[in-house]
Backbone bond lengths (Angstrom), bond angles and torsions (degrees), N, CA, C in turn:
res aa  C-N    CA-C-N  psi(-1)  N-CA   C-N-CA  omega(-1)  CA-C   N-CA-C  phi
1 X - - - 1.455 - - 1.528 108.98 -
2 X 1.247 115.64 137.84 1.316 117.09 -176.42 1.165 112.87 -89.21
3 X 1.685 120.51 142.67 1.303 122.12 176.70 1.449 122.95 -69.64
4 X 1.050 106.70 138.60 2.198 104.99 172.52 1.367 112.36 -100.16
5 X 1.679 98.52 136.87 1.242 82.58 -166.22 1.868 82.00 -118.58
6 X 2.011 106.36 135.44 1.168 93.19 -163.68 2.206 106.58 -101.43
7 X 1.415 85.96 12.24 1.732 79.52 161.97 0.969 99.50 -88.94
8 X 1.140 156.37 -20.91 1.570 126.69 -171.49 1.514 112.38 -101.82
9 X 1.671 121.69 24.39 1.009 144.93 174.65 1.898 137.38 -99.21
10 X 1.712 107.16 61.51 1.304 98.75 -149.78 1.448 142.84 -51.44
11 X 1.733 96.89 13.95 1.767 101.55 178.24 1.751 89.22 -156.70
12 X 1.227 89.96 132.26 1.819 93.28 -179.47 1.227 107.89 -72.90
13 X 1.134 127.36 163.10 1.809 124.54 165.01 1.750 121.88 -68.43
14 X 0.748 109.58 151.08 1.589 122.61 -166.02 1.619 114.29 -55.17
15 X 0.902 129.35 80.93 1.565 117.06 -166.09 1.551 122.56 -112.87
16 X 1.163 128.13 96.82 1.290 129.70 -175.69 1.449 119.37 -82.32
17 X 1.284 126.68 162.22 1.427 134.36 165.46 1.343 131.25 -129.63
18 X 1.450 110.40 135.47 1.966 112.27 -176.80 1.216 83.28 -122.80
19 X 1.678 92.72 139.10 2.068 124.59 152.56 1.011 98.28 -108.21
20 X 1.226 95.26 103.77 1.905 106.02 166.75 1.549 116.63 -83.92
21 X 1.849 105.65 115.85 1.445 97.44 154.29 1.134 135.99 -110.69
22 X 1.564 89.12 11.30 2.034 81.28 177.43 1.936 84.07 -166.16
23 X 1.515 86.89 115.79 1.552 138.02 74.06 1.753 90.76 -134.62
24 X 1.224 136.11 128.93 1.226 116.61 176.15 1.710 99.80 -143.34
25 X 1.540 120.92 157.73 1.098 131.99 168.03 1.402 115.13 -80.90
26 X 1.615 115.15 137.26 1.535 126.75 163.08 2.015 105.58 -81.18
27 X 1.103 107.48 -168.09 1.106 119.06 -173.41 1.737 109.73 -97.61
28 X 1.556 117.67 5.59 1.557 122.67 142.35 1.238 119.60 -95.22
29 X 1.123 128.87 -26.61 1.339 118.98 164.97 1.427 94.75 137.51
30 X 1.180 125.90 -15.82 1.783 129.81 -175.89 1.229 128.17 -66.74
31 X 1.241 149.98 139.24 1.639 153.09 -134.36 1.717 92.37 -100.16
32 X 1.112 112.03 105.31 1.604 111.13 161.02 1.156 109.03 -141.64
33 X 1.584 110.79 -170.96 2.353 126.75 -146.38 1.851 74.12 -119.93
34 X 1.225 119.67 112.91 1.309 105.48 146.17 1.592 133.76 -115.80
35 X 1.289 117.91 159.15 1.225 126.84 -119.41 1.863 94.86 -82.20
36 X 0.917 123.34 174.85 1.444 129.71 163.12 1.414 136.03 -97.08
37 X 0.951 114.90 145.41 1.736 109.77 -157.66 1.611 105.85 -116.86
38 X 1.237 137.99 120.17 1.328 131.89 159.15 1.266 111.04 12.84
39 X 1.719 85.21 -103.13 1.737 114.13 179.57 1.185 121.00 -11.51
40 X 1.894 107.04 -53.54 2.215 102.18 -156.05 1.792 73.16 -95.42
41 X 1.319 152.41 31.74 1.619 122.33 120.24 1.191 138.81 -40.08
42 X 1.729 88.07 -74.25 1.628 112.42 -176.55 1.285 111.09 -63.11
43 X 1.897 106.23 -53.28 1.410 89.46 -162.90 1.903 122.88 -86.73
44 X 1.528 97.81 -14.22 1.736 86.99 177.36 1.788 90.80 -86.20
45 X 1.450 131.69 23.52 0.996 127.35 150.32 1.493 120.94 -66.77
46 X 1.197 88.10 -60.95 1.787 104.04 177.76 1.278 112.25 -58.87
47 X 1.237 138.95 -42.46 1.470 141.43 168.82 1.056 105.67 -81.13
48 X 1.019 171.72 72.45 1.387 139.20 -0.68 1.745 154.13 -12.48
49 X 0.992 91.05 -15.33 1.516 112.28 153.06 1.596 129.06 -84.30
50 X 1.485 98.61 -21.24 1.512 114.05 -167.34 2.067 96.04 -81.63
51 X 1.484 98.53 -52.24 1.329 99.35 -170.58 1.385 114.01 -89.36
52 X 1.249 127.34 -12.03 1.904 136.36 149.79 1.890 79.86 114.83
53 X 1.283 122.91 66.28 1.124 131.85 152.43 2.068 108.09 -58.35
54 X 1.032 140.49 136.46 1.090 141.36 -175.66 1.881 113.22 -74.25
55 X 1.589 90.59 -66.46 1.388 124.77 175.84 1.423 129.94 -133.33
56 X 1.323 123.92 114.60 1.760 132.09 -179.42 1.594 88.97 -105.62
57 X 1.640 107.31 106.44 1.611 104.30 146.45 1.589 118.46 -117.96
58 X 1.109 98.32 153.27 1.616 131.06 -166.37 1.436 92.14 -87.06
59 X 1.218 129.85 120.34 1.330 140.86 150.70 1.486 129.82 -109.79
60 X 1.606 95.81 123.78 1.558 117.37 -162.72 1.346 146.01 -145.25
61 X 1.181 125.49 58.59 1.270 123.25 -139.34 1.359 119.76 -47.93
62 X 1.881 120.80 -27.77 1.582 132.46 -176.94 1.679 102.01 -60.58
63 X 1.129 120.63 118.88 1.203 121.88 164.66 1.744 119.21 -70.27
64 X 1.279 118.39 12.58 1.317 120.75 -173.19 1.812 86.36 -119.12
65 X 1.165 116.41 -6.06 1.303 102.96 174.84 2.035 94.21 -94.42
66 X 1.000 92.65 -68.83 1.574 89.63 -164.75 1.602 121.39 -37.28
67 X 2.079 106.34 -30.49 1.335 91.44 163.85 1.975 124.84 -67.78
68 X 1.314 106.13 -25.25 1.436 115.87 166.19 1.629 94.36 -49.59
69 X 0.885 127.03 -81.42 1.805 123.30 -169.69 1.320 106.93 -27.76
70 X 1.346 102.26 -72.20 1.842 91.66 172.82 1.073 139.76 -47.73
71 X 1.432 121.22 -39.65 1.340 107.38 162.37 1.269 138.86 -72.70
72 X 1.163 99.38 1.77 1.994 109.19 177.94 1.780 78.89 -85.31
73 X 1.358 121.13 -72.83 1.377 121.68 -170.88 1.833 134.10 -40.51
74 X 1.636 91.13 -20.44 1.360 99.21 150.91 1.573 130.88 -82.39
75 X 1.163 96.73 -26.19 1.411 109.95 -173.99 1.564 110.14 -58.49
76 X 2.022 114.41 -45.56 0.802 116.45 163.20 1.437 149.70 -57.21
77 X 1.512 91.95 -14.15 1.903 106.06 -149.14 1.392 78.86 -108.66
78 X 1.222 110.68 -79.50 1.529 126.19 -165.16 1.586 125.61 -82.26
79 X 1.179 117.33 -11.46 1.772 127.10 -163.19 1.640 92.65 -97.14
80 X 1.612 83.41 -175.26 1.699 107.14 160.14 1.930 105.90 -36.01
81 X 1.453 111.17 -59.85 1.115 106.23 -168.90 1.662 138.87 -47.53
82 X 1.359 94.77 -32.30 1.671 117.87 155.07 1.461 119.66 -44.55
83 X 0.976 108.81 -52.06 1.724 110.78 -175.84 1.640 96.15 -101.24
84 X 1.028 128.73 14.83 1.620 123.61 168.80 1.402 112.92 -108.34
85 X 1.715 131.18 -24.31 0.974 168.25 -178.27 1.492 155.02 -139.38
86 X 1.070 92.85 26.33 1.118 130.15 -173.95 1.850 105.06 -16.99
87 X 1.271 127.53 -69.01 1.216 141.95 159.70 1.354 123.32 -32.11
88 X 1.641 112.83 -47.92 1.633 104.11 163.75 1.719 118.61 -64.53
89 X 1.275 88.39 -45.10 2.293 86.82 170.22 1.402 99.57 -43.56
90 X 1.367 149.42 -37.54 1.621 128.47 -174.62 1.888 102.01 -84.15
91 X 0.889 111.92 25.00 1.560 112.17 -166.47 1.423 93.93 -136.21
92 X 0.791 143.53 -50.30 1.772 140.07 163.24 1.206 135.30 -64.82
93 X 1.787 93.57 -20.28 1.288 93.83 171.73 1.842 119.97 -65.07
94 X 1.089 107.71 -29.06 1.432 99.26 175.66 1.806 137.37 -92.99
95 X 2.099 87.70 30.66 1.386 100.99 166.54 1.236 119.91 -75.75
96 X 1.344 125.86 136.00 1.193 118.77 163.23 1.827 126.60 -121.81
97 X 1.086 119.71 147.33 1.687 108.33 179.94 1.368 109.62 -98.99
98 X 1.765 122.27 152.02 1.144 128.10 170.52 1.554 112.33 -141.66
99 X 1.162 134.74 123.79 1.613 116.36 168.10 1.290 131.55 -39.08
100 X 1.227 104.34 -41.46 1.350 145.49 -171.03 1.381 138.45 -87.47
101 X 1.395 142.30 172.17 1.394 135.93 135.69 0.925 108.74 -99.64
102 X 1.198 139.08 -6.82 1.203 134.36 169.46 1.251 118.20 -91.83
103 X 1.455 122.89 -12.62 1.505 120.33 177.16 2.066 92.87 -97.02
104 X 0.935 117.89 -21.32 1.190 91.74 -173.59 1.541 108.76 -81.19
105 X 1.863 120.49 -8.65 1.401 116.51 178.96 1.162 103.06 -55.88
106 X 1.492 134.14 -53.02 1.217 147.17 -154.95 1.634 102.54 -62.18
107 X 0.680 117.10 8.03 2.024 112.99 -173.78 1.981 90.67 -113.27
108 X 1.394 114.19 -15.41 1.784 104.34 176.29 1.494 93.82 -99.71
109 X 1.555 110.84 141.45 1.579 152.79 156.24 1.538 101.62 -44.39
110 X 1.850 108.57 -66.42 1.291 108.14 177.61 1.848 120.66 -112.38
111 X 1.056 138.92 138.08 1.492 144.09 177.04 1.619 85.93 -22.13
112 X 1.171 127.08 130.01 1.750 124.09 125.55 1.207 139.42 -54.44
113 X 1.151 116.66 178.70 1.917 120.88 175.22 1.654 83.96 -85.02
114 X 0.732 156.29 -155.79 1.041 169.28 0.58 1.523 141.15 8.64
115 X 1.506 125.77 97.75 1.510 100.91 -161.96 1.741 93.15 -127.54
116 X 1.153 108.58 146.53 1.692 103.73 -176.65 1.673 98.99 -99.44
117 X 1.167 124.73 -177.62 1.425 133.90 -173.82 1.510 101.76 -132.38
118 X 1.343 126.85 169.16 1.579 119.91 -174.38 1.600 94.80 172.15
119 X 1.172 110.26 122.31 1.452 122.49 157.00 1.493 110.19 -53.93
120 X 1.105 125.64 -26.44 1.556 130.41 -143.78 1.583 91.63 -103.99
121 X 1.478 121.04 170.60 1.522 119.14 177.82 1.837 83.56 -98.71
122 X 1.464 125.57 133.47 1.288 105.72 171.81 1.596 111.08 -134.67
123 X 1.551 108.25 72.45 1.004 162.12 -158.88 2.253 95.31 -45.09
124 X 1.269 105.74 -40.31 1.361 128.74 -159.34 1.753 79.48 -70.04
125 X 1.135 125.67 -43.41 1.665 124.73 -163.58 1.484 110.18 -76.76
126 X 1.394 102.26 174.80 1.553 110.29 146.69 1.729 127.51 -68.29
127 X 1.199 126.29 137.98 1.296 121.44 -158.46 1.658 102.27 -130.57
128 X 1.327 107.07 151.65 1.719 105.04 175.21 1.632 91.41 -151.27
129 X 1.416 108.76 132.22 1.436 110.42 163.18 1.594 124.33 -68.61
130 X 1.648 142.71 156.45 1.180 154.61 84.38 2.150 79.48 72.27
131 X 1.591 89.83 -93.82 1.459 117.01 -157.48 1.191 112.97 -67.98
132 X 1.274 136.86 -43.88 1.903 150.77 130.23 1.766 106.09 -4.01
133 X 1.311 82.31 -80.60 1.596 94.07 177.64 1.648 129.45 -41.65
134 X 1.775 104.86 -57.64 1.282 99.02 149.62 1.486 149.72 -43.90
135 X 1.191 82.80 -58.46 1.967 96.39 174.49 1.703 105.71 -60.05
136 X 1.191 121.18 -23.95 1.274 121.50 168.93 1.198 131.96 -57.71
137 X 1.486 107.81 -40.85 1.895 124.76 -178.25 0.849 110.56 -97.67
138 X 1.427 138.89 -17.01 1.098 150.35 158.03 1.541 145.11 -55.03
139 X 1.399 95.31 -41.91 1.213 130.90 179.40 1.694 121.31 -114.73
140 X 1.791 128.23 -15.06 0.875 131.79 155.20 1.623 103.16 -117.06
141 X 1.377 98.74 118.76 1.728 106.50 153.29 1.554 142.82 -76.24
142 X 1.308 103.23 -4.33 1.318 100.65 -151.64 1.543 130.05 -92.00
143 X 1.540 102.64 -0.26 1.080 136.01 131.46 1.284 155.61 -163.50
144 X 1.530 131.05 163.35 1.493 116.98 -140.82 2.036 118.92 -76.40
145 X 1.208 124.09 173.16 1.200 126.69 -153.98 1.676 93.99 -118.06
146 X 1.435 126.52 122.82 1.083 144.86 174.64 1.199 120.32 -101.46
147 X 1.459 137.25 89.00 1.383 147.65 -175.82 1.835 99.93 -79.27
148 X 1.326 129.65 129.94 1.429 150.87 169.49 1.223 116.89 -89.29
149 X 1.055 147.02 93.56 1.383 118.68 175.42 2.007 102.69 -116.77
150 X 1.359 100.30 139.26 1.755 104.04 174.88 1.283 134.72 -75.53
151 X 1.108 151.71 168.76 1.396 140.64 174.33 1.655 92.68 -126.30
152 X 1.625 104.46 -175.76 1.212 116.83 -172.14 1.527 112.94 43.86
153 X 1.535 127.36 -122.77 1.263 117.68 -170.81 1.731 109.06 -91.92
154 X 0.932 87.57 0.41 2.269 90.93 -175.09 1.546 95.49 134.42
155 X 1.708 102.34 163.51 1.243 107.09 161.50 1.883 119.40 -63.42
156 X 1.763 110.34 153.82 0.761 114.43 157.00 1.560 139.25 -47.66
157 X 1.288 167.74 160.71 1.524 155.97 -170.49 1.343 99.08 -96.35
158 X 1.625 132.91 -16.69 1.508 101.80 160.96 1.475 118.55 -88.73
159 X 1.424 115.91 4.83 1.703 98.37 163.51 1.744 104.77 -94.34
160 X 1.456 115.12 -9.56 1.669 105.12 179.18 1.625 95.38 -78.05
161 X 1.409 129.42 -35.31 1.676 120.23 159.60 1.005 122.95 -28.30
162 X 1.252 109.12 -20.08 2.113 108.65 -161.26 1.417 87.60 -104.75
163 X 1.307 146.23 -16.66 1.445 119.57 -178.85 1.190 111.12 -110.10
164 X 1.371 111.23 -176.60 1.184 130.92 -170.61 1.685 118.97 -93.91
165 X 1.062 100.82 -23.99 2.227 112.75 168.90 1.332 101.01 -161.59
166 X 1.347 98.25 154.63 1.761 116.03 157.22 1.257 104.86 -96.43
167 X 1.616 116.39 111.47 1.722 118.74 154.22 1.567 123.94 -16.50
168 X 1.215 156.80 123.01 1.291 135.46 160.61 1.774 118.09 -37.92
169 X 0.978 118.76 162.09 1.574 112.91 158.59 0.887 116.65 -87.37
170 X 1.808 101.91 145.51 1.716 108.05 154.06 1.192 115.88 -50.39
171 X 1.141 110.75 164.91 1.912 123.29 -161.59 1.583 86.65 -171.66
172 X 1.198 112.45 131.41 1.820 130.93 173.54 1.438 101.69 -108.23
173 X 1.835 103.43 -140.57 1.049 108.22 -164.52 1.464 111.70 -110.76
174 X 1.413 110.25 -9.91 1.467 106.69 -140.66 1.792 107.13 -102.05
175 X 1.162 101.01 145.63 1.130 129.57 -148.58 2.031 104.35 -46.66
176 X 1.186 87.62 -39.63 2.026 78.41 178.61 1.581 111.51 -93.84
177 X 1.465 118.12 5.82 1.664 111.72 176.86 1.441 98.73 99.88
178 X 1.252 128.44 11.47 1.633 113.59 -151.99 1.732 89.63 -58.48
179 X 0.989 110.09 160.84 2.001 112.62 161.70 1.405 107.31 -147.86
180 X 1.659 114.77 5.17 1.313 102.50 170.45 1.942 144.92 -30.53
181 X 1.376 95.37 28.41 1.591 77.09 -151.39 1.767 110.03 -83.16
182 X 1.722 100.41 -179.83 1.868 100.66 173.52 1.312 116.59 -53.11
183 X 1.461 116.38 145.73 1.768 91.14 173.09 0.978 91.92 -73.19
184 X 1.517 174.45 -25.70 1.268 156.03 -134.01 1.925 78.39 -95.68
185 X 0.917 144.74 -54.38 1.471 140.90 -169.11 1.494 116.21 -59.04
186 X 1.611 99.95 -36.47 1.713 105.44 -179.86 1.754 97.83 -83.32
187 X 1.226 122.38 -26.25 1.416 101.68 -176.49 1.451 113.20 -102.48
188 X 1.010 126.59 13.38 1.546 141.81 115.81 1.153 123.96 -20.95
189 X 1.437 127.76 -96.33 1.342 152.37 123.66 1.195 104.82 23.97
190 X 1.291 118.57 -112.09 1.478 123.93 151.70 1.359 135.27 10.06
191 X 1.601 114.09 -62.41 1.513 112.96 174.44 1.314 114.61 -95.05
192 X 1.266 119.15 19.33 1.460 126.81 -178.19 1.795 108.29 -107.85
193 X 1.261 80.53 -29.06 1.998 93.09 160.09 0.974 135.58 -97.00
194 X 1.817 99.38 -16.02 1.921 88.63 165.74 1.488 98.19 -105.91
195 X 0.964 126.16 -32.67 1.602 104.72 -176.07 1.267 131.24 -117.89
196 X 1.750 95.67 0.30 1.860 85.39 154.59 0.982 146.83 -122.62
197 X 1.375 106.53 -169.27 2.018 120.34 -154.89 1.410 107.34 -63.35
C-alpha cells in the first residue's frame, strides 16, 4: 500500500466526528444516555480544529444535556469566553448537536464511510486498520469520512450496524494491554494518524 503523503495534498479529505451518548453501554452491559462533560467540548473541539476536522457532533438524546452544550457553546461564541479566547470560538464553531445518529446523517449531502472506534478488538464486525483507513480518505474523495467515537463503556452494536468498519484499537506499550484512555486522548490519537503531517 502506498504511503500518502498529506503535505503535498492541497485540501485534506472531509472528515467529520460523532461522540456518541446514547445508545451507549455502562460498565454492566445495559443501554444508557451518558452525560456530557465540559472538557470533551472544547477540547476534542480544538483537536479537531488542529487537523481541519469539518464537523464534531455531540450526540444526545437528554434534552437537558444538549441545552448544557449550548451554553458552554455560547459561552464560547458569544459570552465572556469570546473575548477571553478568542481562538477557541473558531474551534467550536464547528460543534454540532444531534439526538441521534440518525439525525446527525441528515446534515451530509453525500452518505459517509462510516467508521466506529472501540477500545475493544470487535472482531464480530467489519474491520479496517490505522493505515487502510488513511489511504482511504486520502486517496478517495468522493465521499466524506465519519469518525464515531463512544462514551461510557463503548457504543452499543446497533450503532456499530450502521457503519461500514470498526477502526482497530489503540494499543501502547504497557505490559497488561491497558487502553483505558479519555476519549478526548483517543480522538487525539486518532486524528493525528489520519490526517497528520
Amino acid at each position: 500500500m502506498s504511503k500518502v503523503e498529506p503535505g503535498l495534498v492541497s485540501q485534506p479529505p472531509e472528515l467529520a466526528l460523532g461522540l456518541v451518548h446514547w445508545p451507549c453501554l455502562n460498565q454492566h452491559g445495559e443501554v444508557v444516555c451518558t452525560n456530557v462533560t465540559n472538557f470533551d467540548i472544547h477540547d476534542i473541539a480544538r483537536s479537531s480544529r488542529v487537523f481541519g476536522v469539518s464537523r464534531y457532533f455531540i450526540i444526545n438524546k437528554a434534552q437537558e444535556q444538549l441545552m448544557f452544550v449550548s451554553r458552554v457553546l455560547d459561552h464560547w461564541m458569544v459570552g465572556e469566553g469570546s473575548d477571553h479566547n478568542p481562538q477557541r470560538k473558531t474551534a467550536v464553531r464547528m460543534v454540532r448537536l444531534a439526538e441521534t445518529l440518525e439525525d446527525s446523517l441528515k446534515e451530509f449531502k453525500v452518505k459517509p464511510l462510516i467508521i466506529a472506534t472501540s477500545a475493544q478488538n470487535r472482531g464480530e464486525f467489519p474491520k479496517i486498520s490505522f493505515s487502510e483507513l488513511r489511504e482511504k480518505m486520502w486517496s478517495d474523495r468522493s465521499r466524506p469520512t465519519y469518525l464515531l467515537f463512544g462514551t461510557g463503556w463503548g457504543v452499543t452494536d446497533d450503532v456499530i450496524d450502521q457503519c461500514d468498519f470498526v477502526l482497530d484499537p489503540i494499543r501502547g506499550s504497557s505490559e497488561d494491554d491497558f487502553r483505558h484512555l479519555s476519549v478526548r486522548s483517543a480522538v487525539a490519537i486518532c486524528l493525528d494518524r489520519l490526517m497528520g503531517q
